[in-house]
C-alpha positions as CSV (number, residue, x, y, z in Angstrom):
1,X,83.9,122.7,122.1
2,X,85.4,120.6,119.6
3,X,86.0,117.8,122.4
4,X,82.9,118.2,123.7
5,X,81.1,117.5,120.1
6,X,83.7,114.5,119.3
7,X,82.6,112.9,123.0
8,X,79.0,113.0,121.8
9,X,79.3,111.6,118.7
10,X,81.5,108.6,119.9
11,X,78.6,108.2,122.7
12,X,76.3,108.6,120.0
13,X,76.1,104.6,118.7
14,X,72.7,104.7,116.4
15,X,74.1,107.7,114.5
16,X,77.4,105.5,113.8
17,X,76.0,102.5,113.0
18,X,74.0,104.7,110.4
19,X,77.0,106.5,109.3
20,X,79.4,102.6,108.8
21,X,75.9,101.1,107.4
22,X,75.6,98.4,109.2
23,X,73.0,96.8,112.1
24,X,73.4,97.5,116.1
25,X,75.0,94.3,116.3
26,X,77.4,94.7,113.9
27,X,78.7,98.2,114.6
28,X,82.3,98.4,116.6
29,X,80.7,101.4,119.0
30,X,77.4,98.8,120.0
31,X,80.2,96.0,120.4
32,X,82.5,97.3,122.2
33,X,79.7,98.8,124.8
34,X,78.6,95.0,124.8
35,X,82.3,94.0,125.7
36,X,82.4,96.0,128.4
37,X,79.5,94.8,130.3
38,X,80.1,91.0,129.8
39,X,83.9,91.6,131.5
40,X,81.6,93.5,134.5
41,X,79.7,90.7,134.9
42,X,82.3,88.4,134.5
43,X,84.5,90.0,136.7
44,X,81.6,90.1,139.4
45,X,80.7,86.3,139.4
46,X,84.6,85.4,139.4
47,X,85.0,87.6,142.4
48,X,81.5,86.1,143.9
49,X,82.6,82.2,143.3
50,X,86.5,82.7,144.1
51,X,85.5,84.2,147.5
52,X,84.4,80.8,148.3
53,X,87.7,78.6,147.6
54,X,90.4,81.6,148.3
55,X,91.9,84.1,150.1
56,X,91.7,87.9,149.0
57,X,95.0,88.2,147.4
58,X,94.6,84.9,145.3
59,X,90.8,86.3,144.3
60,X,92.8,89.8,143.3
61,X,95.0,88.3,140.9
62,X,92.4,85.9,139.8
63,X,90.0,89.1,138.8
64,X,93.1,90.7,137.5
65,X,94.0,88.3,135.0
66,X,90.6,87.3,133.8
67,X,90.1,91.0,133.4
68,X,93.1,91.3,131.4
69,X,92.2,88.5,129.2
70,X,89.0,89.8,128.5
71,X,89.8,92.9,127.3
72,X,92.4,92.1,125.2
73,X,89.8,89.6,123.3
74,X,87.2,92.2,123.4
75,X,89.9,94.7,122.2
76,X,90.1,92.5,119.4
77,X,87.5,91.4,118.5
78,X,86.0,95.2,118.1
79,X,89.0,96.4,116.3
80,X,88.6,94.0,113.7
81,X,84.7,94.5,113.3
82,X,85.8,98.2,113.0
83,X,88.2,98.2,109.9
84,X,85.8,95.4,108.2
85,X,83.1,98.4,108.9
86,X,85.6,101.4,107.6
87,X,86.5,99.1,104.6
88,X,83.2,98.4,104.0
89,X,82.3,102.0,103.3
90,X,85.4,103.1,102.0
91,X,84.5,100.3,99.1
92,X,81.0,101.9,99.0
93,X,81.8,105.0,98.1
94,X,85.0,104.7,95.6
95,X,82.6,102.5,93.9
96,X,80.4,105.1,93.5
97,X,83.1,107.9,93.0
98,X,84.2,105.3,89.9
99,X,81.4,104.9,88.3
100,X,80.8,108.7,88.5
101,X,84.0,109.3,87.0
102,X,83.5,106.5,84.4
103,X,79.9,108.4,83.2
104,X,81.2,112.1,83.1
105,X,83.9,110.9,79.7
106,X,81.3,108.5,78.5
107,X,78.7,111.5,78.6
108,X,81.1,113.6,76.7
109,X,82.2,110.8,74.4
110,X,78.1,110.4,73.5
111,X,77.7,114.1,72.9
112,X,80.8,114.9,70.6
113,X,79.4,111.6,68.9
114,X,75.9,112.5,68.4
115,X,77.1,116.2,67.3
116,X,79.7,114.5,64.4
117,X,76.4,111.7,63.6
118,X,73.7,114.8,63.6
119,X,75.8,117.7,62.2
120,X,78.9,116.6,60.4
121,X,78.1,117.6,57.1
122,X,77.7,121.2,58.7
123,X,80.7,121.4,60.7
124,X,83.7,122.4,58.9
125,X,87.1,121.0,59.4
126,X,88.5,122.3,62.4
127,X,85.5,121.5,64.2
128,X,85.3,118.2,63.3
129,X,89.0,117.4,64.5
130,X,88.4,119.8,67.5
131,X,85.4,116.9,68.2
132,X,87.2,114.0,67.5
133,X,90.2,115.4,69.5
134,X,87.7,115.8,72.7
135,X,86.6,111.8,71.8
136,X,90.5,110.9,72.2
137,X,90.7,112.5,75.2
138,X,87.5,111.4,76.8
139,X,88.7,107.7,75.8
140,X,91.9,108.2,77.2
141,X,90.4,109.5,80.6
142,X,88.7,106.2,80.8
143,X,91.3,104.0,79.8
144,X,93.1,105.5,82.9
145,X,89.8,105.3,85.4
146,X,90.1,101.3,84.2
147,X,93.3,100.9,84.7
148,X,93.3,102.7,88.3
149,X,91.1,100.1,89.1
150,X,93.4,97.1,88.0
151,X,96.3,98.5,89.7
152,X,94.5,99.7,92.9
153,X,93.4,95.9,92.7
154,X,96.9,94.1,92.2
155,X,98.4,96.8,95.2
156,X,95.8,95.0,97.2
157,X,96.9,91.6,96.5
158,X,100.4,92.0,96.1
159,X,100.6,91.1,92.5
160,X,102.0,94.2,90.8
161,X,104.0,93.1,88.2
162,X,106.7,95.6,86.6
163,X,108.4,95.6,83.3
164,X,111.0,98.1,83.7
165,X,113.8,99.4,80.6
166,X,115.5,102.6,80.1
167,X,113.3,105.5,78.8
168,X,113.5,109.8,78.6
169,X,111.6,110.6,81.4
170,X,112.3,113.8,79.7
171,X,110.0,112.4,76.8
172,X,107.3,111.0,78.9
173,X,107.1,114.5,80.6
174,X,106.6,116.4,77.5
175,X,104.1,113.8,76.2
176,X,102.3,113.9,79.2
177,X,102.1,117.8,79.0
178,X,100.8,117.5,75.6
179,X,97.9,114.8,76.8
180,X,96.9,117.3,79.8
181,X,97.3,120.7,77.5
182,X,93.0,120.7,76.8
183,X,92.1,120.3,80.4
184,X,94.4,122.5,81.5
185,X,93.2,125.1,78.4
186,X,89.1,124.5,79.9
187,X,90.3,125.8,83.0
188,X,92.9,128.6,81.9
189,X,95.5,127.0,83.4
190,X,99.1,127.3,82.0
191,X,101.3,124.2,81.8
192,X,105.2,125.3,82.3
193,X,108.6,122.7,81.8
194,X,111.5,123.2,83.1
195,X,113.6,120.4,81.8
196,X,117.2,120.1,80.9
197,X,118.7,119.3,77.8
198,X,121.0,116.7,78.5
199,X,119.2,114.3,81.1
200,X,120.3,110.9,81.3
201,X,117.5,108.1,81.0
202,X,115.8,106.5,83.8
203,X,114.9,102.8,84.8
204,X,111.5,102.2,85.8
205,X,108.1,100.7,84.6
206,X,107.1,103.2,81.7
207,X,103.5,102.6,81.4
208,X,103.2,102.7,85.3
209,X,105.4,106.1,85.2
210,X,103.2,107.3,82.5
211,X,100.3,106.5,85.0
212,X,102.4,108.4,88.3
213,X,103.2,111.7,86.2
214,X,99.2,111.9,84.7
215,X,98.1,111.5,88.1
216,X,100.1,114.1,89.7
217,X,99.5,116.7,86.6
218,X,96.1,116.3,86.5
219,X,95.8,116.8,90.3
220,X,97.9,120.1,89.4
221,X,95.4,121.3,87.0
222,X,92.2,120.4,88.8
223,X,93.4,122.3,91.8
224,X,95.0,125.1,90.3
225,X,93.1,128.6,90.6
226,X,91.5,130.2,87.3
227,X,94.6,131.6,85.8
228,X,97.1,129.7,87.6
229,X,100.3,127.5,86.3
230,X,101.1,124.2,87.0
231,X,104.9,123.6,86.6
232,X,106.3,120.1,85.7
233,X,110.7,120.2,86.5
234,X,113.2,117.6,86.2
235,X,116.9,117.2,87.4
236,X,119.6,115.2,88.3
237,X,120.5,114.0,91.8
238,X,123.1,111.6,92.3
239,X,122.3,108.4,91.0
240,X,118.7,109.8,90.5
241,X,116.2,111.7,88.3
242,X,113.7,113.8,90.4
243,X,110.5,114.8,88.8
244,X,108.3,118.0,90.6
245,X,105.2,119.1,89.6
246,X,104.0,122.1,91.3
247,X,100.6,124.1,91.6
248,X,99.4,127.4,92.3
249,X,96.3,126.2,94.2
250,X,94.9,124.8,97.7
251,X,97.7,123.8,99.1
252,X,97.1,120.7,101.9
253,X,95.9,121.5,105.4
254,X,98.6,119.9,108.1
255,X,95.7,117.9,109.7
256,X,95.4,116.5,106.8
257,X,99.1,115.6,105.1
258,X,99.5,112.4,107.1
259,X,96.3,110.8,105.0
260,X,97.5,112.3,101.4
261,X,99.0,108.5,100.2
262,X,96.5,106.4,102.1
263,X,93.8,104.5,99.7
264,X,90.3,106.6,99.6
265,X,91.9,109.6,100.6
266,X,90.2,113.0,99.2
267,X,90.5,115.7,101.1
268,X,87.9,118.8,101.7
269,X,89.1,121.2,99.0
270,X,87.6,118.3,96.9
271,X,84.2,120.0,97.0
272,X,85.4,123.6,96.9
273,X,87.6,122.9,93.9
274,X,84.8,120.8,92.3
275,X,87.4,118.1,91.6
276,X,86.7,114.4,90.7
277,X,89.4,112.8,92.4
278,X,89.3,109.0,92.9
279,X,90.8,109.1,96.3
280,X,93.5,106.2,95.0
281,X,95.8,107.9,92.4
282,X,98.2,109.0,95.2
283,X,98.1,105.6,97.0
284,X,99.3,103.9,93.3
285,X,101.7,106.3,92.8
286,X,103.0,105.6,96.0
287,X,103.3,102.0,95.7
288,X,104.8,102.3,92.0
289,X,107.3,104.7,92.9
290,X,108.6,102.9,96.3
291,X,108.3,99.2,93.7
292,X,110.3,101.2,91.3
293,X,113.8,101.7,93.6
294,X,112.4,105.4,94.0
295,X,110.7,108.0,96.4
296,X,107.9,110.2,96.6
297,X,106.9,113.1,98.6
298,X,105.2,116.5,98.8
299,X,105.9,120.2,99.9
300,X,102.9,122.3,100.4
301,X,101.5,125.5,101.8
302,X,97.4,125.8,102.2
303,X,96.2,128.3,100.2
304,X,99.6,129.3,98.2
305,X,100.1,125.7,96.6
306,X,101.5,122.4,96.6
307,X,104.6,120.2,95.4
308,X,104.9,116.7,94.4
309,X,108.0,114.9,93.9
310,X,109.4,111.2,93.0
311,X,112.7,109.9,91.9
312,X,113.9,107.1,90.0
313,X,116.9,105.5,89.8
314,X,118.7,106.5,86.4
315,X,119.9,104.2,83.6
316,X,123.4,102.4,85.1
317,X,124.8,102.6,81.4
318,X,124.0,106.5,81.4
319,X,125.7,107.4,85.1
C-alpha cells in the first residue's frame, strides 16, 4: 500500500509543484515528463531521417547514442532544477522556524519587562531577581538563535573561522548545566554530571564548544519525558576527551538516523514533543566538531532514549 501511495504521489505533478512552490514549468516532476517526450520525438525523426542515408545497424547506434546523450542532459538538467526546488523550501521554512523561535524569547523578554515596569514596587525581592533571571535567559536564547544563523551561514560558504586554546571542558560542562538548569526545572527534568575530577584540558574553539554542548543539552531537555533526566558524562580516551549527553526520551526512528546531521533536519517527534528545534543545530555541531580534530555521533533506541557524543583532541601539554 505504501508503494502504491508513493507511485501516485510521484505521478501526481500539480500536487508537487504546489508542495516545492513553484510553477508547472519550473517544477523537476513537469520537467522531467517534458524531457522525456522531446528524446521520443527526437529519437523518432533521427530514426525517420537516418533511414534515408544508412543501413540499420548504423541508424541503431545512431539512436542509441543520441538517446544516451539526451538523457544524461535531461538527467541533469532536472536534477539541478530539483535541489534549487528542495533548497528553495528548505530556506522557506527555517526562515520561518527562525523567526518563530526569535518571537517566543522576545515575547517572554516583553512580559517579564512589562511585569517589573507595571508592578515592581509590589513585587518583593525574590521575585524581582526570579524576573530578571528569566530576562537573562530569554536574551541568551536569542543571542544563540543569532548566532546559529551566522554560523549555519559561514558552514555554507566555507568561512568558519576557529580560535582554538586550551580550556576545562569540565568547566564548560558545569556552566552549561547551570545556563540550562530553568528549562530543564519548567519541564521537571533533572540535569545529572558525571564528570571526573582530574580531566586534562581540551583544544578546541571554546565559544563554538560552548555552542555544540547547549545544542545537544537543550535537545536533551526538550525531548525528555515529564520527570525524566538528562545526563551530561565526560572521560578520557586516548589522546581524547569524549563528552555524552544522554536523554530519557524519543529516542530516533531508524528511517530516520541517516538525516539526524543534515541541515533542516527535524524529525516527527518534533510535533509530539512540542519542541522548537531549528533543524540546523546538529548540522553546526557537526561541522564544528569534525573542524575541531574531533567526532561526533549518536546511540539511540525509539521510545527509551538517545545518546550524543563528540570528542576533542586534549591539550598536548596535558597528555
Amino acid at each position: 500500500m505504501n508503494k502504491f501511495k508513493k507511485v501516485c504521489y510521484q505521478l501526481n505533478i500539480f500536487g508537487q509543484c504546489k508542495e516545492y512552490g513553484v510553477s508547472v514549468w519550473q517544477c523537476p516532476q513537469f520537467l522531467f515528463v517534458l524531457m522525456g517526450l522531446i528524446i521520443i520525438i527526437s529519437i523518432l525523426v533521427t530514426n525517420a531521417v537516418a533511414k534515408e542515408f544508412a543501413d540499420d545497424y548504423i541508424v541503431a547506434l545512431i539512436v542509441l547514442g543520441l538517446t544516451a546523450i539526451l538523457f544524461v542532459i535531461g538527467n541533469i538538467i532536472v536534477n539541478s532544477f530539483e535541489r534549487m526546488a528542495r533548497s528553495a523550501k528548505e530556506k522557506s521554512e527555517f526562515i520561518g522556524i527562525m523567526s518563530h523561535r526569535l518571537r517566543s524569547p522576545l515575547s517572554a523578554i516583553k512580559w517579564q519587562l512589562d511585569l517589573l515596569l507595571g508592578k515592581r514596587a509590589l513585587l518583593d525581592a525574590e521575585k524581582n531577581q526570579t524576573a530578571i533571571g528569566e530576562i537573562n535567559w530569554q536574551n541568551e536564547k536569542m543571542i544563540r538563535i543569532v548566532n546559529d544563523l551566522l554560523e549555519f551561514n559561514r558552514i555554507e560558504d566555507n568561512t568558519m573561522v576557529f580560535t582554538p586554546s586550551n580550556f576545562s571542558l569540565k568547566e564548560l560542562v558545569e556552566e552549561i548545566a547551570a545556563l540550562g538548569k530553568n528549562d530543564a526545572e519548567k519541564n521537571n527534568i533533572s540535569i545529572s554530571l558525571s564528570v571526573p575530577e582530574s580531566l586534562p584540558d581540551v583544544f578546541a574553539d571554546k565559544i563554538k564548544t560552548k555552542g555544540v554542548l547547549y545544542h545537544l543539552l537543550d535537545n536533551a531537555i526538550r525531548y525528555s519525558v515529564n520527570g525524566g533526566k538528562a545526563t551530561v558524562a565526560l572521560e578520557k580516551i586516548d589522546s581524547k576527551i569524549k563528552c555524552s549527553v544522554s536523554d530519557e526520551g524519543a529516542g530516533i526512528p531508524k528511517s530516520e538516523e541517516r538525516k539526524i546531521f543534515t541541515k533542516f533536519f527535524r524529525d516527527h517527534n518534533i510535533t509530539r514533543y512540542k519542541t522548537e528545534g531549528s533543524g540546523v543545530g546538529l548540522f553546526i555541531a557537526k561541522a564544528i566538531i569534525m573542524r575541531s580534530g574531533g567526532k561526533i555521533g549518536f546511540s539511540s533506541i525509539e521510545g527509551r532514549g538517545s545518546t550524543f557524543w563528540f570528542t576533542l583532541p586534549a591539550a598536548s601539554n596535558q597528555l
